[in-house]
N, CA, C and O atoms as CSV, one atom per row, in Angstrom:
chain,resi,resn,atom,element,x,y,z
A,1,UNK,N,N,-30.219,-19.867,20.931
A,1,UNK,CA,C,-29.425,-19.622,22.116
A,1,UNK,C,C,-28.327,-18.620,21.791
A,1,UNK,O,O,-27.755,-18.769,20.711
A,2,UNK,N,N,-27.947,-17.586,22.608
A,2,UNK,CA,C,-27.042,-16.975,22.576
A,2,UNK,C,C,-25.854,-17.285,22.673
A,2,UNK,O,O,-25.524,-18.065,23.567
A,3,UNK,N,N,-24.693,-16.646,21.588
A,3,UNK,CA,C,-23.756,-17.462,21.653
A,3,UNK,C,C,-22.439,-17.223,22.642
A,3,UNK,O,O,-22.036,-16.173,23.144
A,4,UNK,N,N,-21.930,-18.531,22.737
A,4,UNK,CA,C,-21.123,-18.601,24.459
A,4,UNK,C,C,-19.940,-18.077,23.920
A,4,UNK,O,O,-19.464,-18.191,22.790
A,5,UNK,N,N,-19.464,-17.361,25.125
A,5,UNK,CA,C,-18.006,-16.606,25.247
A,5,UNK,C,C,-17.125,-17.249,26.159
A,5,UNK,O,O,-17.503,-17.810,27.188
A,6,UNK,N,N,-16.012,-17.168,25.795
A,6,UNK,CA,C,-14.749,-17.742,26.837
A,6,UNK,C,C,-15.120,-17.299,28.322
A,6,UNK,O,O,-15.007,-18.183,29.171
A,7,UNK,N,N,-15.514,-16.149,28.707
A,7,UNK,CA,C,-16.159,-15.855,29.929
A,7,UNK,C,C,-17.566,-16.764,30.630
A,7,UNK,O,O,-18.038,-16.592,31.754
A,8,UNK,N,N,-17.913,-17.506,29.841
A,8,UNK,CA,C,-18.755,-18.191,30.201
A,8,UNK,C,C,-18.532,-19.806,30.908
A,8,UNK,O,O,-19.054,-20.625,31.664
A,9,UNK,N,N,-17.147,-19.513,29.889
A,9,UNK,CA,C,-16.222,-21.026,30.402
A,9,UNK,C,C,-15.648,-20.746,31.067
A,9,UNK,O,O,-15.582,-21.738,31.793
A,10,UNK,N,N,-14.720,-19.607,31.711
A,10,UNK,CA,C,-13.376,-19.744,32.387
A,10,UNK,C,C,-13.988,-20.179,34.025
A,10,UNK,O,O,-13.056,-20.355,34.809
A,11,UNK,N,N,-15.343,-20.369,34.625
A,11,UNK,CA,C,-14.980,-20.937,35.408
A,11,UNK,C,C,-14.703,-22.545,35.504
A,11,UNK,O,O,-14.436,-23.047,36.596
A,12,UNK,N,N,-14.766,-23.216,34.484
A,12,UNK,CA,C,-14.747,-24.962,33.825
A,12,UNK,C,C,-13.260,-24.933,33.875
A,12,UNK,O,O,-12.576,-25.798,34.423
A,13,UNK,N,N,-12.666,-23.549,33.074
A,13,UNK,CA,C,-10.811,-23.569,33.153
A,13,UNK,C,C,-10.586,-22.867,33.399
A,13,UNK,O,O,-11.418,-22.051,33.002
A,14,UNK,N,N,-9.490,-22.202,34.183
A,14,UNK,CA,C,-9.149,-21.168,34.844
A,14,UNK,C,C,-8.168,-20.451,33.689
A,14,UNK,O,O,-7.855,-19.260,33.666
A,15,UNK,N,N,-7.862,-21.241,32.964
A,15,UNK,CA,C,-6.769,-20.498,32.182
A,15,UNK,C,C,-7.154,-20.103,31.147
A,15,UNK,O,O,-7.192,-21.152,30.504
A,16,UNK,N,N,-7.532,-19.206,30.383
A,16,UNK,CA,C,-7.591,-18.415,28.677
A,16,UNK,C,C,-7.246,-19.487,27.663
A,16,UNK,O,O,-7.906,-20.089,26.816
A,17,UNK,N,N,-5.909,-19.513,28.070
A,17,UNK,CA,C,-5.289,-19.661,26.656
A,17,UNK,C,C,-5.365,-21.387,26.795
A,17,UNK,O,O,-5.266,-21.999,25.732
A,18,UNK,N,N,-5.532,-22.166,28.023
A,18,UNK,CA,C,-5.726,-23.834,28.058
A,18,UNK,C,C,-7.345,-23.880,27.319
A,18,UNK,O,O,-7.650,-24.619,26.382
A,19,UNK,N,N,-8.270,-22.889,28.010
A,19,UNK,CA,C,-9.572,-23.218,27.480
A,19,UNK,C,C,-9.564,-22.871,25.751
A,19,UNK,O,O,-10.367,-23.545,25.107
A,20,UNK,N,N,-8.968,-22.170,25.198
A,20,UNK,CA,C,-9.150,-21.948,23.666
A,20,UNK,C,C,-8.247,-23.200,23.483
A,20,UNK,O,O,-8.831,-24.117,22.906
A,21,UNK,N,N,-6.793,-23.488,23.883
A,21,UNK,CA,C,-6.881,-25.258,23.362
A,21,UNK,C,C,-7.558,-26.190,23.042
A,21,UNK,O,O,-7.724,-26.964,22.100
A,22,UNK,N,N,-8.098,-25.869,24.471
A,22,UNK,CA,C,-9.284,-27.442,24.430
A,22,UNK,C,C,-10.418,-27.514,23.358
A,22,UNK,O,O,-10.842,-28.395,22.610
A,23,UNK,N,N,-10.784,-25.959,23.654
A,23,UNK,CA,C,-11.865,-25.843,22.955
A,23,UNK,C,C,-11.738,-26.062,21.446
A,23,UNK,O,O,-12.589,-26.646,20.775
A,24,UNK,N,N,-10.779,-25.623,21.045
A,24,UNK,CA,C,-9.805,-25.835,19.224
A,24,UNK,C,C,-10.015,-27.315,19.104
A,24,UNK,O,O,-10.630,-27.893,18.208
A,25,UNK,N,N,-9.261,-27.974,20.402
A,25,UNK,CA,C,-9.208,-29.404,19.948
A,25,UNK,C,C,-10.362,-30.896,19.976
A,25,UNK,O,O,-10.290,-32.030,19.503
A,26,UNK,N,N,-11.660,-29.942,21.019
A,26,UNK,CA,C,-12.473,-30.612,20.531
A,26,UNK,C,C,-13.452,-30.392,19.396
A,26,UNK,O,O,-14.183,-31.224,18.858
A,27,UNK,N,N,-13.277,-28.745,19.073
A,27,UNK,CA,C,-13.842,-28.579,17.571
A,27,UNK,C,C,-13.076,-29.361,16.487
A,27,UNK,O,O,-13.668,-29.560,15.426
A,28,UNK,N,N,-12.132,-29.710,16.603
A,28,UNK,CA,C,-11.442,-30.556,15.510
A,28,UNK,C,C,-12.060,-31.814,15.743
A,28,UNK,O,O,-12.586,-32.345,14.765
A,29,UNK,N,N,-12.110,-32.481,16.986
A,29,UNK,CA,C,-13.107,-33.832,17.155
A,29,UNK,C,C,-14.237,-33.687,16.667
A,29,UNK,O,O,-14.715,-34.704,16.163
A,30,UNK,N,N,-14.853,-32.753,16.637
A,30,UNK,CA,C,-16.281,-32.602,16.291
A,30,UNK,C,C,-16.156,-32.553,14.745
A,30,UNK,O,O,-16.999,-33.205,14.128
A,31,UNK,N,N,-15.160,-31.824,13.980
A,31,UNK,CA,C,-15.150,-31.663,12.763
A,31,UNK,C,C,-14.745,-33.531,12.261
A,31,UNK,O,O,-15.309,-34.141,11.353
A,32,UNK,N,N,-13.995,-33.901,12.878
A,32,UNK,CA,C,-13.772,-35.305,12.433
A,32,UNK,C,C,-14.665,-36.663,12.561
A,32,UNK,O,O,-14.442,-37.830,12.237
A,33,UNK,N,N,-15.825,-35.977,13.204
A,33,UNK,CA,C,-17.026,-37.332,13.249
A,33,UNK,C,C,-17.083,-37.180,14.486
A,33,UNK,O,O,-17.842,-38.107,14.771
A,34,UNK,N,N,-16.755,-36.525,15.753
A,34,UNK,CA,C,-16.969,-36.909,17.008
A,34,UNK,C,C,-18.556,-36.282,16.883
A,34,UNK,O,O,-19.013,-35.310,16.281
A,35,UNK,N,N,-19.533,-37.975,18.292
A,35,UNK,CA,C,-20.760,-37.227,18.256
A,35,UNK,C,C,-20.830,-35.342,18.919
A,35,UNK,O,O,-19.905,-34.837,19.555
A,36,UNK,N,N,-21.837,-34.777,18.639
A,36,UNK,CA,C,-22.134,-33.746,19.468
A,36,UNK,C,C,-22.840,-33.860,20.778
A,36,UNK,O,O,-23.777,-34.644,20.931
A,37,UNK,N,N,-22.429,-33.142,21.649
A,37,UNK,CA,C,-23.085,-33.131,23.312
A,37,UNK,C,C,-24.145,-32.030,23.498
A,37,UNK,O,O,-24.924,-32.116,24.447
A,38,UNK,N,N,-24.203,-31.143,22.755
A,38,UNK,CA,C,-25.435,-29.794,23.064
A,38,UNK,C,C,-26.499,-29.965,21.900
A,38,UNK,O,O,-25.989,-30.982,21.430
A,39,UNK,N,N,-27.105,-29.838,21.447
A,39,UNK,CA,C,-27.857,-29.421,20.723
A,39,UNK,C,C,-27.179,-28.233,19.732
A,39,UNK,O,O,-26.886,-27.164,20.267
A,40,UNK,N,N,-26.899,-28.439,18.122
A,40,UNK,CA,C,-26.165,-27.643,17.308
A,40,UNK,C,C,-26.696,-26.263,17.387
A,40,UNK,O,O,-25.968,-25.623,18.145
A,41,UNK,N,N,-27.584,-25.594,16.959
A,41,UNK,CA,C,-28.438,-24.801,17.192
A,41,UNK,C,C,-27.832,-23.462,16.097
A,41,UNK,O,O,-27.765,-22.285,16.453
A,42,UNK,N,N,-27.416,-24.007,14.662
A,42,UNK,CA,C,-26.718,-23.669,13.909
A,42,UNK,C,C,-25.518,-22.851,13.912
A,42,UNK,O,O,-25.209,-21.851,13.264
A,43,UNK,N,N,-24.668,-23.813,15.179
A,43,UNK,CA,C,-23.596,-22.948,15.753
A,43,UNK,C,C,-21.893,-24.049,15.035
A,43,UNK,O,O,-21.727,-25.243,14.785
A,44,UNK,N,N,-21.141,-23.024,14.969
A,44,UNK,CA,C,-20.149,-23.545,14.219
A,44,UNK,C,C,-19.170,-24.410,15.456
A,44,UNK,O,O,-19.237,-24.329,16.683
A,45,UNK,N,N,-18.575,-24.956,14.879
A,45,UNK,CA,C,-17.636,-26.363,15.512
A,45,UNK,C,C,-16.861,-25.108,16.996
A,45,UNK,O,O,-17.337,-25.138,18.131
A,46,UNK,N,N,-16.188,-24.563,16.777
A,46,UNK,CA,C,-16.029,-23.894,18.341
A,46,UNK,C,C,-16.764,-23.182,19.092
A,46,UNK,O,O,-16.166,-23.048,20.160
A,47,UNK,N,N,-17.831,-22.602,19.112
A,47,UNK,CA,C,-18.930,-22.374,19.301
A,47,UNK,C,C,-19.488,-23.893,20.309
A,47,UNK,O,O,-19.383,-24.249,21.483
A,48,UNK,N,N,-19.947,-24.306,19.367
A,48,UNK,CA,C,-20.899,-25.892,20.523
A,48,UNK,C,C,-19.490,-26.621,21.132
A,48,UNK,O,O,-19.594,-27.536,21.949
A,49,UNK,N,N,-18.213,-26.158,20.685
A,49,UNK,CA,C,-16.974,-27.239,21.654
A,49,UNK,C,C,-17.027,-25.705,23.273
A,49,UNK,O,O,-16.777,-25.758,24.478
A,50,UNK,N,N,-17.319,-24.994,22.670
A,50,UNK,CA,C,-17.061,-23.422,24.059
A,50,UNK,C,C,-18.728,-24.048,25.036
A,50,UNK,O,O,-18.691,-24.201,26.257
A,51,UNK,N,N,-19.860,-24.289,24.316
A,51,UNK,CA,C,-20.851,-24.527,24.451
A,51,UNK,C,C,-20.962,-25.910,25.893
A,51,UNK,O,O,-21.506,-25.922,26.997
A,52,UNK,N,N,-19.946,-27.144,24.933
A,52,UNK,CA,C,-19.849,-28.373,25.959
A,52,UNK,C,C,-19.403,-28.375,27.227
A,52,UNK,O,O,-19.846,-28.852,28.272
A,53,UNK,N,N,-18.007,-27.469,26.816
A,53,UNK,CA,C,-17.264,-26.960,28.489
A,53,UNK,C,C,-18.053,-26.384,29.229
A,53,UNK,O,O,-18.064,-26.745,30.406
A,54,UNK,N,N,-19.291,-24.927,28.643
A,54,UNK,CA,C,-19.666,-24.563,29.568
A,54,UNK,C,C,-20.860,-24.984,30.259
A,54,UNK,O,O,-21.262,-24.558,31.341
A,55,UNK,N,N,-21.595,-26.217,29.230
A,55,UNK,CA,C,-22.302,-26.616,30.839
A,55,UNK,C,C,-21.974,-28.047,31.138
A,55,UNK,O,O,-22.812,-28.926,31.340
A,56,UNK,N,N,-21.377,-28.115,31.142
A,56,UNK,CA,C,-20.288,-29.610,31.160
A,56,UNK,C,C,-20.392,-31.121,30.999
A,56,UNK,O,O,-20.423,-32.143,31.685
A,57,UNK,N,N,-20.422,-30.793,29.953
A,57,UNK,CA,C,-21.173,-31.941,29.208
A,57,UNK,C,C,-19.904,-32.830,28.553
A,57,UNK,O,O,-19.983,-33.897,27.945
A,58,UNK,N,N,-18.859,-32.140,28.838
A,58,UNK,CA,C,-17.510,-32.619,28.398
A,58,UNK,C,C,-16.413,-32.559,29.757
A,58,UNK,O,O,-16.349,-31.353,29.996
A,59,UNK,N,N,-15.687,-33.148,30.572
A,59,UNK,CA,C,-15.037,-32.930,31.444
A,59,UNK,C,C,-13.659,-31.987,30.692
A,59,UNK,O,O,-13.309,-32.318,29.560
A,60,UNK,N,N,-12.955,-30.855,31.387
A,60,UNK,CA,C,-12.023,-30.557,30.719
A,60,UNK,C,C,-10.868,-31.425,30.746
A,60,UNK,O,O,-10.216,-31.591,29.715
A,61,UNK,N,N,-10.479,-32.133,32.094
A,61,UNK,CA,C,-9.111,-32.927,32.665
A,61,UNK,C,C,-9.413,-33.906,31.642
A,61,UNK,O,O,-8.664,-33.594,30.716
A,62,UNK,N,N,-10.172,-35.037,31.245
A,62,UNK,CA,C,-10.572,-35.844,30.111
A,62,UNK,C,C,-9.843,-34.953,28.289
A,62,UNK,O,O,-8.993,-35.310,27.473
A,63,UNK,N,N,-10.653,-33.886,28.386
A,63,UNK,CA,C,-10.251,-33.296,27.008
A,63,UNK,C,C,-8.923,-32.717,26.879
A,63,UNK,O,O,-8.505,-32.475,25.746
A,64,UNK,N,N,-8.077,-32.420,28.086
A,64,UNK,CA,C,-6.879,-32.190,28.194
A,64,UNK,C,C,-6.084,-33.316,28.020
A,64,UNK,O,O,-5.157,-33.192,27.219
A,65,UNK,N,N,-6.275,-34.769,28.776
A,65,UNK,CA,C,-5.674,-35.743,28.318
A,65,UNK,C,C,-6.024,-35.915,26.844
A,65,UNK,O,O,-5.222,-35.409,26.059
A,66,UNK,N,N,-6.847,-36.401,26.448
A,66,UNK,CA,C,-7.031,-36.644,25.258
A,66,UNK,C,C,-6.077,-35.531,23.762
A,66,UNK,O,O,-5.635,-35.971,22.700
A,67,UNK,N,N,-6.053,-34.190,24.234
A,67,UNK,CA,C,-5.069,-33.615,23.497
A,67,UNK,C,C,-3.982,-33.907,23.583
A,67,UNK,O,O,-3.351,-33.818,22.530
A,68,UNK,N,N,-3.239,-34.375,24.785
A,68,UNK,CA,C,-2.097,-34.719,25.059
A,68,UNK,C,C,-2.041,-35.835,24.541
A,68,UNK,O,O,-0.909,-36.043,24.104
A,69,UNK,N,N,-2.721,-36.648,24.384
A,69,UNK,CA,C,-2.424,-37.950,23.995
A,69,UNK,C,C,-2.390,-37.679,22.445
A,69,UNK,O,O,-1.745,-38.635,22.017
A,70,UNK,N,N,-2.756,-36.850,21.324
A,70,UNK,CA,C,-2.661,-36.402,20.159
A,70,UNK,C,C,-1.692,-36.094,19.814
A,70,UNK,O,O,-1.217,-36.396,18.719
A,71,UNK,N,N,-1.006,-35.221,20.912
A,71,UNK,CA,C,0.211,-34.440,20.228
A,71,UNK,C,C,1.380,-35.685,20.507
A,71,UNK,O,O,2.361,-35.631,19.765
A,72,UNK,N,N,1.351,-36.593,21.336
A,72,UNK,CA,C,2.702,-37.621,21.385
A,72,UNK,C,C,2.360,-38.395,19.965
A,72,UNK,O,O,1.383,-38.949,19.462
A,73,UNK,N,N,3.726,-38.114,19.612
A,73,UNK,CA,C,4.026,-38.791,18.545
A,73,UNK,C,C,4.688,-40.680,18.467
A,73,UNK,O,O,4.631,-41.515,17.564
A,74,UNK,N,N,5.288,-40.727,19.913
A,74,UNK,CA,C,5.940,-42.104,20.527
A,74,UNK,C,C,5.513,-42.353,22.078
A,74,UNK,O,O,5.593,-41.642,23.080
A,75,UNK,N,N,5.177,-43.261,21.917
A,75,UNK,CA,C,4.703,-43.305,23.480
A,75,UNK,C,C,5.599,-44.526,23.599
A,75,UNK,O,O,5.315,-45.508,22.913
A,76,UNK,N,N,6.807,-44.564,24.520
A,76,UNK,CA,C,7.275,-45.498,25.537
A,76,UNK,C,C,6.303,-46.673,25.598
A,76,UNK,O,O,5.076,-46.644,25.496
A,77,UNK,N,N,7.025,-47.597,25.765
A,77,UNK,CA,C,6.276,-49.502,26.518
A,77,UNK,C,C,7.196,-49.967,26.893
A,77,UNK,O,O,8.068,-50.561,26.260
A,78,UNK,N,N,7.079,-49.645,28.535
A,78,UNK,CA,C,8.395,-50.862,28.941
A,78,UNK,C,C,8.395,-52.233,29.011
A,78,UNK,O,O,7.613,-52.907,29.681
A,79,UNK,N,N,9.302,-52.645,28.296
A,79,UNK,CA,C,9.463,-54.140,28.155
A,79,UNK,C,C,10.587,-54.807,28.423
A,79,UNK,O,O,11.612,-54.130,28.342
A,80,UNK,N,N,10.720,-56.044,28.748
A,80,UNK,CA,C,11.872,-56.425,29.661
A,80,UNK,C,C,13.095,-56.490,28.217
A,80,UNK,O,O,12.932,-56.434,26.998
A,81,UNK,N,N,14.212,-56.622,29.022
A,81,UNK,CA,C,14.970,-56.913,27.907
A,81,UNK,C,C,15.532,-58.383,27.775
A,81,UNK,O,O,15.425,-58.981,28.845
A,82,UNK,N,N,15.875,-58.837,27.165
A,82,UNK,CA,C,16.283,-60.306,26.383
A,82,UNK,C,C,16.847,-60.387,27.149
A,82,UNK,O,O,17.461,-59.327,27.268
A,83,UNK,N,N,17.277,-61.514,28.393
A,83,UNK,CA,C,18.305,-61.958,29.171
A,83,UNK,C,C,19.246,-62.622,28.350
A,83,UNK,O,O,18.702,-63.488,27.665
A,84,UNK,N,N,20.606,-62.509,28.158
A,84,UNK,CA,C,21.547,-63.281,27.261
A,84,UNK,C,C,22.047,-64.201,28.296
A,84,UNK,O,O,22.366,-63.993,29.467
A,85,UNK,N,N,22.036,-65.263,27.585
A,85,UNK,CA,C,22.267,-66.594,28.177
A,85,UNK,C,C,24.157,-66.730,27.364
A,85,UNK,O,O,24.818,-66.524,26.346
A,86,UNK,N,N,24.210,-67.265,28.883
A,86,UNK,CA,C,26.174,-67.598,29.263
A,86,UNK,C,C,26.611,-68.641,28.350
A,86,UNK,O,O,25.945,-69.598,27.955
A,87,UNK,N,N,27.680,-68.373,28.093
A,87,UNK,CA,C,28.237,-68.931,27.014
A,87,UNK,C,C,28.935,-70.616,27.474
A,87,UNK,O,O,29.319,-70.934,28.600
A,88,UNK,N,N,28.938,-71.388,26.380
A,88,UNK,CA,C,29.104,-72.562,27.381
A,88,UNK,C,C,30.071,-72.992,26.785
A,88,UNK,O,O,30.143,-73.151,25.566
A,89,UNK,N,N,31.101,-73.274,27.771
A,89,UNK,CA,C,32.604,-73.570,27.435
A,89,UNK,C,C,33.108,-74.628,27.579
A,89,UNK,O,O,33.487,-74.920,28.713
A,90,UNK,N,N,33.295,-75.588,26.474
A,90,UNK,CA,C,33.880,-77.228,26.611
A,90,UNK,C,C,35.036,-77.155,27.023
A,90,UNK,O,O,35.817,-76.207,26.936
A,91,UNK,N,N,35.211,-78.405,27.598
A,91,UNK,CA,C,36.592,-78.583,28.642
A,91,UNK,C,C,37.867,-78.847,27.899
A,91,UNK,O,O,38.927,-78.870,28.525
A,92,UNK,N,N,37.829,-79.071,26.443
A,92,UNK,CA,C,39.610,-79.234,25.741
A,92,UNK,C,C,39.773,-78.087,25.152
A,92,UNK,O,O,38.905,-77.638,24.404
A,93,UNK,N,N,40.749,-77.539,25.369
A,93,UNK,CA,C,41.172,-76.253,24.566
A,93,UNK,C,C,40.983,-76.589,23.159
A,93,UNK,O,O,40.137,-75.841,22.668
A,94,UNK,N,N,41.423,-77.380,22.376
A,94,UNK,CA,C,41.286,-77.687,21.115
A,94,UNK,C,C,40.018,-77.355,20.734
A,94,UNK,O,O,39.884,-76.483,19.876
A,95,UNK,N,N,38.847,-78.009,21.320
A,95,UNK,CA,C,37.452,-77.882,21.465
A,95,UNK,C,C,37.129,-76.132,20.721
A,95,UNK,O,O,36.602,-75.716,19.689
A,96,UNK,N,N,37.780,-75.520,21.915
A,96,UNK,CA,C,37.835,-73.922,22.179
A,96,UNK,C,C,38.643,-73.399,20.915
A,96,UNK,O,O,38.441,-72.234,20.572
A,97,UNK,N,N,39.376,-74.030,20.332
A,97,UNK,CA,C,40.557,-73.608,19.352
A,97,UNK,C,C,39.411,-73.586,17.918
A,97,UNK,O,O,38.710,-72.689,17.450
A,98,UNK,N,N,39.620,-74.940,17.552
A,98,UNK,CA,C,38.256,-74.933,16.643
A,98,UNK,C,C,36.738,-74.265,16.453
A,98,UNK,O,O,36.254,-73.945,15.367
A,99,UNK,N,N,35.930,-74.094,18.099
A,99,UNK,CA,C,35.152,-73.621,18.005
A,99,UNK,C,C,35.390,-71.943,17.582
A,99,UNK,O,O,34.779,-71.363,16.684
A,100,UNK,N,N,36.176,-71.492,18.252
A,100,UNK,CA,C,36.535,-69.852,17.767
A,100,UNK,C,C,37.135,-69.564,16.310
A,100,UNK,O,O,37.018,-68.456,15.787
A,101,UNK,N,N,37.888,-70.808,15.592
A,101,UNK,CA,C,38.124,-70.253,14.272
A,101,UNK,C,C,36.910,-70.460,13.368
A,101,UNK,O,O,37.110,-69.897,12.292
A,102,UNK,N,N,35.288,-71.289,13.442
A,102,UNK,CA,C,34.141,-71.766,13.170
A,102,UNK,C,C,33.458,-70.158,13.335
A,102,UNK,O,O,32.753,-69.834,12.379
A,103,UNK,N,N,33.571,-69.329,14.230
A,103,UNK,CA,C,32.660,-68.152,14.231
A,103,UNK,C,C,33.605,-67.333,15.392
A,103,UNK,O,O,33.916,-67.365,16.582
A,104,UNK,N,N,33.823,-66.562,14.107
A,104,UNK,CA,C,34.912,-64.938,15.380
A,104,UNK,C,C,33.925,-63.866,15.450
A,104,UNK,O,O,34.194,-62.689,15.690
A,105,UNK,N,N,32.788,-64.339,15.229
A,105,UNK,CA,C,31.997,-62.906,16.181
A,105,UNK,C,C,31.702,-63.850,17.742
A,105,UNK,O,O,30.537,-64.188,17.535
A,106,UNK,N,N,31.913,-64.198,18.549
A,106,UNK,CA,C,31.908,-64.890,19.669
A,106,UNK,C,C,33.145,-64.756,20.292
A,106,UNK,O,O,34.196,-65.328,20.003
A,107,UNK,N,N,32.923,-63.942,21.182
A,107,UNK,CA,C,34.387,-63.417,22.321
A,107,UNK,C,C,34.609,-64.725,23.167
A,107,UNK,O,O,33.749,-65.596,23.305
A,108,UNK,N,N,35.785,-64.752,23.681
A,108,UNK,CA,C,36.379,-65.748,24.424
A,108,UNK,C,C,37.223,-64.956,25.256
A,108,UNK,O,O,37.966,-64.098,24.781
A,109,UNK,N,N,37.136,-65.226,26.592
A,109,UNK,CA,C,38.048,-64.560,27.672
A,109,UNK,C,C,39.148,-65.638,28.269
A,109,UNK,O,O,38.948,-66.852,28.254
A,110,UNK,N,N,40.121,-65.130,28.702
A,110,UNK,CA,C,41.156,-65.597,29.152
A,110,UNK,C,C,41.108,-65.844,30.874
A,110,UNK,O,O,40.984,-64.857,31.600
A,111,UNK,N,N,41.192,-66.922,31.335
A,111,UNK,CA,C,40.812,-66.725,33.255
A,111,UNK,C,C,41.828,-67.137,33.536
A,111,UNK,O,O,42.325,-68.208,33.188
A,112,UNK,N,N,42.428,-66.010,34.464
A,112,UNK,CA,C,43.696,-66.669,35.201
A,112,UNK,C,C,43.380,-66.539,36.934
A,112,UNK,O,O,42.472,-65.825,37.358
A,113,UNK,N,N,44.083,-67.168,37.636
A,113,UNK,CA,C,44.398,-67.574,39.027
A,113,UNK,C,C,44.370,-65.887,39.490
A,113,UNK,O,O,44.408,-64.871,38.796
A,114,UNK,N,N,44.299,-66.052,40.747
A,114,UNK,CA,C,44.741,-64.734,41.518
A,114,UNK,C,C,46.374,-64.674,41.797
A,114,UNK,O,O,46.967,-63.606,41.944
A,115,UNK,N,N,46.829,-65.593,41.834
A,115,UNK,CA,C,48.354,-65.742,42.033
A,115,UNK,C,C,49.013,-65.775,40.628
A,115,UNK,O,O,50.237,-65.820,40.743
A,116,UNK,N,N,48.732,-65.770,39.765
A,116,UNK,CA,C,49.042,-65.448,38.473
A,116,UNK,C,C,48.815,-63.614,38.148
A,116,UNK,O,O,49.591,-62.789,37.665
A,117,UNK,N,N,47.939,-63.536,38.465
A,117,UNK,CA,C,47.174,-62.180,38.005
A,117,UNK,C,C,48.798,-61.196,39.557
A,117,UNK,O,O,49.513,-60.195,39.508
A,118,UNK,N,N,48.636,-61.974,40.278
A,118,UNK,CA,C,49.539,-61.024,41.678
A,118,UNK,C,C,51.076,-61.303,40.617
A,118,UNK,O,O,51.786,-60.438,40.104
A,119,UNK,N,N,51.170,-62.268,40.575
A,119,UNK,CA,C,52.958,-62.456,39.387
A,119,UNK,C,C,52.925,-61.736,38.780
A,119,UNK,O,O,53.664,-60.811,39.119
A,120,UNK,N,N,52.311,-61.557,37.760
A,120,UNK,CA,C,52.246,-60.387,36.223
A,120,UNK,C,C,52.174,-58.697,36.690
A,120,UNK,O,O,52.538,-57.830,35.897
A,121,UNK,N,N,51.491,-58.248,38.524
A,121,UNK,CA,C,51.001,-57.299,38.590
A,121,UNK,C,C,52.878,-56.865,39.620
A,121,UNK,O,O,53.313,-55.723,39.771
A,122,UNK,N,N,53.524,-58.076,40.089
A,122,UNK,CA,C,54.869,-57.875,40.518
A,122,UNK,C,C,55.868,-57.453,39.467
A,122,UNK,O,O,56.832,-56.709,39.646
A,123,UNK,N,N,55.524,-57.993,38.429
A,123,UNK,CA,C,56.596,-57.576,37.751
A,123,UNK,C,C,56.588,-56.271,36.202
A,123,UNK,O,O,57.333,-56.070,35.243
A,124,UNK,N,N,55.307,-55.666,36.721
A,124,UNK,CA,C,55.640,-54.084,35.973
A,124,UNK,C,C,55.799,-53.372,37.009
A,124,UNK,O,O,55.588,-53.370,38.221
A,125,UNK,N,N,56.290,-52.686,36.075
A,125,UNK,CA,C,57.451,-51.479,36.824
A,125,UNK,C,C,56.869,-50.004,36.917
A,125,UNK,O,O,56.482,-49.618,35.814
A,126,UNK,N,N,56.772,-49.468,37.504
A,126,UNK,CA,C,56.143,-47.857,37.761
A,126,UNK,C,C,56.845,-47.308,36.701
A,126,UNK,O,O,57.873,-47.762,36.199
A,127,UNK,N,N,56.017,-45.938,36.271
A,127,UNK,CA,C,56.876,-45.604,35.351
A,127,UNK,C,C,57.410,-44.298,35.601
A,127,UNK,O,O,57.024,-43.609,36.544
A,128,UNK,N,N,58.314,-43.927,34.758
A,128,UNK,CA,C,59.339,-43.379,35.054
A,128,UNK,C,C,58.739,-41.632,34.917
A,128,UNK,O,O,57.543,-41.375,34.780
A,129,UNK,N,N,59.732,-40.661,34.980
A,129,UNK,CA,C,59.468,-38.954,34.325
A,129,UNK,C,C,57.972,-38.694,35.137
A,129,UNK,O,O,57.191,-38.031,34.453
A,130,UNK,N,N,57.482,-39.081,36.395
A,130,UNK,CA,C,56.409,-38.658,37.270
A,130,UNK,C,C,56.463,-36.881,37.231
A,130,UNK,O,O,56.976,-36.407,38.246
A,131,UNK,N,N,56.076,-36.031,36.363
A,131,UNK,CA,C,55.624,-34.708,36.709
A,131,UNK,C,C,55.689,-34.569,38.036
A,131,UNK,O,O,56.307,-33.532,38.280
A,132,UNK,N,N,55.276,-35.233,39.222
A,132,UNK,CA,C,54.960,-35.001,40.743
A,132,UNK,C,C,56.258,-35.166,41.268
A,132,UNK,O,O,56.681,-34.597,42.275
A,133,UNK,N,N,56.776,-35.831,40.675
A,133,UNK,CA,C,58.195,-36.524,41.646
A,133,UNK,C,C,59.361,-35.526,41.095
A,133,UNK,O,O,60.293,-35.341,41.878
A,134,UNK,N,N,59.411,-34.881,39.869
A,134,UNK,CA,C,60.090,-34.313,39.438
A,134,UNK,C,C,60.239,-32.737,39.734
A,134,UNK,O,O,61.049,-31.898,39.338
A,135,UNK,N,N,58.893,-32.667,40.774
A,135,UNK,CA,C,58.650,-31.622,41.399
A,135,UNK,C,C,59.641,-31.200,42.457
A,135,UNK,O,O,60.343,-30.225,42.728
A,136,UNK,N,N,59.280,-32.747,43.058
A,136,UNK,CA,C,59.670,-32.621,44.716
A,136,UNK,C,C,61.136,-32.541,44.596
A,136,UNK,O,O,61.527,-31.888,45.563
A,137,UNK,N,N,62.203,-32.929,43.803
A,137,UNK,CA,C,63.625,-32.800,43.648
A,137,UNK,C,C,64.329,-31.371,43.758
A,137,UNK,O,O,65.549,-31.271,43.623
């Protein structure tokens, strides 16, 4: 058989330079044990991969994924993440006193009232040397 030219393929791929990809990368399949689809016909590994595309014995969208899937080096898996479970807080401070000097990688928050939190927020004071205010004078 006469041997096939990229012109013989480009209507399988429209593009030049995608069809010599493909074609590279299934001669490398072929060089690595993949079976053959044509009959060899003492033709070298890009040669019978130009050969498969052109009478299509190989889908290209298939051999395009399949390169793509070669060149990723990490492929993503989404997986849920660990829900962290709430911390459970005994009712004597002492409890709380002891348990936090037992293990200080374990945060402990402070909860105050809204009328506590409004007291503490009455009694700071704006502060002073405002750039803006020192304008307006």
């Amino acid at each position: 058989m006469a041997r096939v030219t990229v012109e013989d393929c480009i209507d399988k791929v429209e593009n030049r330079f995608e069809l010599v990809l493909l074609a590279s990368h299934r001669a490398r399949m072929i060089a690595s044990g993949s079976s053959i689809l044509v009959p060899r016909d003492n033709d070298k590994n890009p040669v019978v991969a130009l050969r498969e595309i052109a009478d299509e014995k190989i889908a290209p969208g298939d051999l395009k994924e399949d390169l793509i899937h070669s060149m990723q080096k990490h492929v993503e898996v989404d997986e849920p993440e660990a829900e962290t479970v709430p911390l459970m807080v005994t009712s004597t401070p002492a409890a709380n006193v002891a348990k936090a000097s037992s293990d200080d990688s374990e945060v402990q928050f402070d909860r105050m009232s809204e009328e506590d939190l409004l007291r503490g927020l009455d009694g700071l004071v704006a502060p002073s040397g405002n750039s803006r205010d020192d304008d307006e004078d």
